[in-house]
C-alpha positions, -999 to +999 in steps of 0.1 A: +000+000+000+018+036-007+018+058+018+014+100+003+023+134+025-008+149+038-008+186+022-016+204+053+001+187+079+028+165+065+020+132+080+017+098+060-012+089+051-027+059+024-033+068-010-067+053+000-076+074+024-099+105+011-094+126+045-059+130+071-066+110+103-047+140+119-059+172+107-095+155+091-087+181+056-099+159+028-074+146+004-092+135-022-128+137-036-149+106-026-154+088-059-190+081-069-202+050-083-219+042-115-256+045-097-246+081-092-241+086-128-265+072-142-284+099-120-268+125-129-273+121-167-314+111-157-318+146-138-298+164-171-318+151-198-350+152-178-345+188-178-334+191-209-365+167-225-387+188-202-373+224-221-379+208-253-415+198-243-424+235-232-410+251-260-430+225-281-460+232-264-463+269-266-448+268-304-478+245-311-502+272-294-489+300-320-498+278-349-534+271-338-538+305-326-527+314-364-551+290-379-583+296-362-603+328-376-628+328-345-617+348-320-636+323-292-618+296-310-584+313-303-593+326-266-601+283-259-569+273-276-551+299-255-571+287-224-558+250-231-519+264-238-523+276-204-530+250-188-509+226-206-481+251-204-493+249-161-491+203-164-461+208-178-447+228-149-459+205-123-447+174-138-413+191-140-418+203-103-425+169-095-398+148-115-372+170-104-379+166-070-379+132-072-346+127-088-333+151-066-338+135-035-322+101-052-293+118-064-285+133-032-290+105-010-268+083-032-240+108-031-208+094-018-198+101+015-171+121+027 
């Protein structure tokens, strides 16, 4: 086992070791596992699916809006954008959450 100088107070330590049994600074960053990455990329491109979804949805709204000639038809396609736009939200609230709460409770240790 190799043995490495702790940076702040000079006393061997094991490469293993990610914090100084003397001082307690850390040494090295706790290495995550592959759960925790897979994670990671699941919160990223839920966000990023979840952008693309809004944008989507309101785009959508502009070319019904365009297509209608009734102006109740517009105001009720406007009413639905709304609300879609407001299910959208929540389910992003909700997901996030969610894989929040995983991804911090399977962060390693320190």
């Amino acid at each position: 086992m190799s043995m490495i100088d702790c940076w702040e107070c000079g006393v061997q330590v094991s490469a293993t070791d990610t914090k100084c049994p003397n001082c307690s600074v850390r040494l090295q960053k706790p290495e995550s596992g592959f759960f925790v990455t897979i994670l990671k990329w699941e919160f990223i491109l839920f966000n990023c699916m979840m952008v693309a979804w809004l944008i989507h949805s309101i785009g959508g709204a502009d070319i019904v809006k365009s297509q209608t000639t009734s102006e109740i038809t517009q105001t009720s396609s406007m009413d639905y954008t709304t609300f879609g736009t407001a299910v959208i939200f929540v389910i992003w609230l909700i997901g996030d959450l969610i894989l929040g709460v995983f991804l911090l409770l399977t962060l390693p240790k320190n």
